[in-house]
N, C-alpha and C positions, 0 to 999 in steps of 0.2 A: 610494432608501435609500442610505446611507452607511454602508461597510462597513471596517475595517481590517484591512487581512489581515497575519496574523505566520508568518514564516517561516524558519526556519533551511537554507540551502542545504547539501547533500551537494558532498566533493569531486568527488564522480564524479556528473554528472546520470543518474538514473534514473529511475523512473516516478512517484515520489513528485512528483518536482519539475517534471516534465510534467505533473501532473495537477493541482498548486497552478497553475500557468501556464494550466493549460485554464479551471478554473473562474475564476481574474480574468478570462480572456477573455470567458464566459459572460454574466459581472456584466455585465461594459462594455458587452457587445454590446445588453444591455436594457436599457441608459440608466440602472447604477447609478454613483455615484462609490466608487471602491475607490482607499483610500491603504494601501501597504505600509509596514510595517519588519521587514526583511530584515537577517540575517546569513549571512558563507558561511564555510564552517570551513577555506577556505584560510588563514582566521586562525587556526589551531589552531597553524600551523610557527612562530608567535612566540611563544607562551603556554610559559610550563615547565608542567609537572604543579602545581606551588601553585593558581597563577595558575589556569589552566583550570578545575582542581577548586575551588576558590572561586565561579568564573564560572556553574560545573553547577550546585551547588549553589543559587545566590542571587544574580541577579547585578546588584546595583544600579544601573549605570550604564544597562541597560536598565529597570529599574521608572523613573527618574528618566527615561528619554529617554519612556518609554511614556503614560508622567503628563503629561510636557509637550505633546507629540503631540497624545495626547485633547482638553486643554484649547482645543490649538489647533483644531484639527480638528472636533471634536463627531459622531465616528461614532455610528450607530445601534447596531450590535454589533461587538463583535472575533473574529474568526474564526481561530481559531489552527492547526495546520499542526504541524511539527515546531520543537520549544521546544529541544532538545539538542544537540550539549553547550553550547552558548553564553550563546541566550537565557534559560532555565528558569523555571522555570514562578513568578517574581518577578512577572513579567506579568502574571498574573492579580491578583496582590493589585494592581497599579497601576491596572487596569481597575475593579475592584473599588471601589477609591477615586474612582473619578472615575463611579458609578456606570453605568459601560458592561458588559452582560451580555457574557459569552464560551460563546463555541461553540468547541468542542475535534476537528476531524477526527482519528483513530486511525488509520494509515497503516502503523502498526506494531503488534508489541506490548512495547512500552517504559514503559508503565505497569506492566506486570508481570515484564518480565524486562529482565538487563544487557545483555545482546547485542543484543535488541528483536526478537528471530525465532521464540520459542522455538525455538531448535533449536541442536545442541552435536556439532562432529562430520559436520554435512551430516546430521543426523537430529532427529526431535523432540527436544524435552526441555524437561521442566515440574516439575524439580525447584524453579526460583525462583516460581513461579504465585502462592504465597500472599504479601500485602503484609509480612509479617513477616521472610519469610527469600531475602533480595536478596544474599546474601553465598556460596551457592556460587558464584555469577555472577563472583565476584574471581577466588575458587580455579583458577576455569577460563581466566580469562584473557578472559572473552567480547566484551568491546570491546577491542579493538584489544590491550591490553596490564595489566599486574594495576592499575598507577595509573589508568588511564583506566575500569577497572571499579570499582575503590575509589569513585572520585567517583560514577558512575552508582548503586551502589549506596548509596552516604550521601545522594543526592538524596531515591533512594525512600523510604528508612528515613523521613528526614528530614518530605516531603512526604506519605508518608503516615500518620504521625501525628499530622501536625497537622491534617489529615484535606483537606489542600488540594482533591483533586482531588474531593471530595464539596460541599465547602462555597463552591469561588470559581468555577466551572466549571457554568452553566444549563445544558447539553446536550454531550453527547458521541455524534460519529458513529462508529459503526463501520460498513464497509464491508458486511460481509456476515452473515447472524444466525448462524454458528459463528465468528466475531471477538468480536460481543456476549454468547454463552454463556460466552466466557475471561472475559471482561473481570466477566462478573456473578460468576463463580464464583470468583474474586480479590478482592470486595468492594465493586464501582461498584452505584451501587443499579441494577435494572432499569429505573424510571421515568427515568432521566436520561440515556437513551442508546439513540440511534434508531441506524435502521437506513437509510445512502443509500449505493447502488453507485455506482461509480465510472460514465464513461458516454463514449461516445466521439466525439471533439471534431468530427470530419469523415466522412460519413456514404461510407465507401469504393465504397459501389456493390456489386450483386451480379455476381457473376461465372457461369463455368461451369462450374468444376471438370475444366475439360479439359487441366490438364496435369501427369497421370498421377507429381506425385511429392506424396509426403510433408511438411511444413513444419514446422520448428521458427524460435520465434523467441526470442531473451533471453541472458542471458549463460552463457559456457561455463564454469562452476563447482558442485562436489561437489553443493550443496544441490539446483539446478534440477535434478538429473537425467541428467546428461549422458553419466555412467559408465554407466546400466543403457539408455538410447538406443540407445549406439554400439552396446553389446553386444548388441544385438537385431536390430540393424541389418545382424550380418556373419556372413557365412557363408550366407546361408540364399539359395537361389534362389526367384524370386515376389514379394520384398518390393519394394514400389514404390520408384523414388529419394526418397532424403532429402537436402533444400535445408536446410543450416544458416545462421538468418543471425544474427552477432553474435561478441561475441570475449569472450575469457576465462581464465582460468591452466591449463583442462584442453582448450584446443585441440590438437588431437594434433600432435607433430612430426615422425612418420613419415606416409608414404601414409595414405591411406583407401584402400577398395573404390572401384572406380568411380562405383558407385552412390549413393554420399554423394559430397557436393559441401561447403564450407564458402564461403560466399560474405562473410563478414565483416559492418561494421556498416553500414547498408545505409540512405537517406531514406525516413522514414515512405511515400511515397507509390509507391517502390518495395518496399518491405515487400506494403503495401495488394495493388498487383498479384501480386506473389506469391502473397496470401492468396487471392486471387479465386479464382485455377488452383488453388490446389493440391487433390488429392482430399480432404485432411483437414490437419489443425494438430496437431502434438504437443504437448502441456505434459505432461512426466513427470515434476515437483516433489516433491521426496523430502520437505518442509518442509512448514509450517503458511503456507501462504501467506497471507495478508490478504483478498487479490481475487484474479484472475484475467482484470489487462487484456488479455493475448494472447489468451485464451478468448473476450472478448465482442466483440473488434475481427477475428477468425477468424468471427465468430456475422453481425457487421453483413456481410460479403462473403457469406455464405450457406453460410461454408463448417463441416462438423464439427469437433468436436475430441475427439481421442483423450484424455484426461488418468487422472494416477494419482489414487484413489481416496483423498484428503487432502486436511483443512483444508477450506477455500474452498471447492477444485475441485470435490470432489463435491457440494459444494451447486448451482454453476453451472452444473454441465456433467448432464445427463438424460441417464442411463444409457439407449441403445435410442431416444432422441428427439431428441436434440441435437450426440450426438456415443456413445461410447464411456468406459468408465472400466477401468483394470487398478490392479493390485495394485503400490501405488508399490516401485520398487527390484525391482521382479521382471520382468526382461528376454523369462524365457520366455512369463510373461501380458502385456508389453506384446506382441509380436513375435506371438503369436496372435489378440490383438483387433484388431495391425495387419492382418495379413493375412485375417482376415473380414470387415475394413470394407473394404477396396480390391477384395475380387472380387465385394462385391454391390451393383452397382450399380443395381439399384434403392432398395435402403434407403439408397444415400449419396444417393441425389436424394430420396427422401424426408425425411431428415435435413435437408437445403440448405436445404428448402424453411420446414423446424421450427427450424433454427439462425438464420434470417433474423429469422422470428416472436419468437423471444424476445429477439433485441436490440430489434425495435422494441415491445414491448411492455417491455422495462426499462431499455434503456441506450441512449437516444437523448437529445440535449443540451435539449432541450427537455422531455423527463419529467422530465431532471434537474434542470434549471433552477425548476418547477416545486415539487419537493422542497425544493431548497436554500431557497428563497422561502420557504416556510412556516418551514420549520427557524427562520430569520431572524427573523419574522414572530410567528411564537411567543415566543422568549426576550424579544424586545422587550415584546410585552405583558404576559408573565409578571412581566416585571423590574420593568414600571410598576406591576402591582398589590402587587405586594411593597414592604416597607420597602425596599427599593435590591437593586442587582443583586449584592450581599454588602456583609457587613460589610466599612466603609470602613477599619477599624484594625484588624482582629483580626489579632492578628502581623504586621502589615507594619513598627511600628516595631523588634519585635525583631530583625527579619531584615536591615532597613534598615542 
């Protein structure tokens, strides 16, 4: 099969962009042909605010290069990724036109909100959820600055009126089935959006959990947690050491306790070893997280994971089988489910042993692979049995 993969790159690589990286890998590895087009928003420092918000909006020079593409190429489906602020979702009417079906991964939620997090402040928030009202998202400032949420917001208003992401768009992934409950209760129909976890690209190996500290892994900022961590972390005698690895705007500038360590950003494969030793993985995510790759790459080394009881996490992490959950933002109940998981060890080796089982019965590259296949596999036949994979004109010249 022939797949085109569209992508828009973050300044700052993060998991999104590792995990568009993992899955081309995936393709390739099973003898599929994958052609990209790719943007990366280092081109945002040349654009003025017109210019850009123009770009968010509709941005022709991509439907025009995506048209050509196709033509040239004759992929089976387009598999789309992140479309903002650059590409925008122009691409699908181009796909559309050239009857190639599109698959839409949801990495975020940017379909429904300007920020793309829900969350306002390092906390939820779901004041923008309904496709109608994208405009406190300005007030707030939620991307980057009020012109940069102005565009985001006249995207949506925009795109979803014209009912885009229902009518040019076969299939949409979300991540986990509390990402698909947003997404449905915002107006995506439910039949048009499956559910594929994310899954981890290199099978780390089990470990032993022998060495007696605590892990966190991911950036040091408001949202992930980092505040109610520390604070749970000090003072208290009995807590096992905490290995921080990663950097970020709330890394502290004075001491820590001895017993935290900050070891900075650190190669996936010494991560991996980390994860193997340590007793347990921290994710204290105060946000609506998406997925929870730290959780299920903590899960493949056999190790548990402590996490706060939001979004994602609680769906992936089995309260008493997999790991532990606390009450996100609350230091006192993370810092007391830390320390009943560290002094019973026997249920941490029973856990090990439950935290292994569910990466390999969900997120191993080859279940994934599996998935995606069909997902793929699907639109393609659906699209043949239809009059085309959408209509080839409907607004693409008005937008044009």
């Amino acid at each position: 099969m022939k797949i085109l993969l569209v992508h828009n790159h973050y300044q700052r690589v993060g998991g999104e962009d590792e995990t568009v990286a993992d899955e081309e890998y995936l393709l390739r590895s099973h003898g599929h042909a994958v052609i990209k087009y790719e943007q990366h928003n280092d081109a945002i420092r040349d654009l003025g605010s017109l210019e850009l918000g123009s770009k968010t909006l509709w941005n022709s020079a991509a439907y025009g290069e995506l048209r050509q593409l196709i033509r040239r190429e004759r992929p089976d489906v387009l598999h789309a990724h992140n479309l903002f602020p650059l590409i925008s979702p122009a691409i699908y009417y181009a796909a559309g036109a050239e009857g190639v079906p599109v698959i839409q991964s949801l990495h975020n939620y940017r379909l429904l909100c300007v920020g793309g997090m829900l969350s306002r402040d390092g906390r939820p928030c779901e004041v923008c959820t309904r496709k109608t009202l994208p405009w406190p998202g300005v007030w707030h400032r939620c991307y980057r600055d009020r012109a940069h949420s102005l565009a985001i917001a006249a995207m949506l208003t925009l795109h979803w009126g014209l009912r885009t992401w229902q009518r040019r768009v076969r299939t949409f992934i979300a991540l986990t089935d509390f990402a698909r409950s947003k997404l449905v209760q915002s107006g995506l129909p439910p039949e048009q959006i499956v559910v594929k976890p994310n899954f981890v690209p290199t099978d780390p190996g089990i470990g032993a959990g022998a060495g007696g500290y605590a892990l966190y892994v991911g950036r040091l900022s408001p949202e992930k947690g980092i505040g109610t961590l520390l604070t749970a972390w000090q003072g208290l005698e009995g807590m096992p050491r905490l290995l921080v690895v990663g950097e970020g705007p709330m890394r502290p500038e004075t001491p820590m306790p001895a017993h935290i360590q900050f070891l900075g950003q650190l190669p996936r494969a010494e991560v991996y070893r980390l994860m193997r030793e340590a007793s347990f993985v921290v994710v204290p995510s105060e946000v609506y997280e998406t997925f929870g790759r730290v959780a299920v790459e903590a899960f493949a080394a056999g190790t548990p994971v402590l996490a706060a009881k939001i979004g994602a996490l609680a769906e992936i992490v089995s309260d008493g089988r997999t790991g532990l959950v606390f009450a996100p933002g609350n230091p006192e109940d993370l810092r007391r489910k830390a320390l009943s998981l560290f002094q019973a060890r026997d249920r941490l080796a029973a856990m090990r042993q439950q935290a292994r089982a569910e990466f390999e019965r969900k997120y191993t590259s080859e279940l994934n692979y599996g998935m995606l296949l069909h997902i793929y596999e699907r639109a393609r036949r659906d699209a043949a049995t239809t009059s085309g994979a959408a209509c080839p004109h409907d607004g693409a010249e008005m937008l044009s």
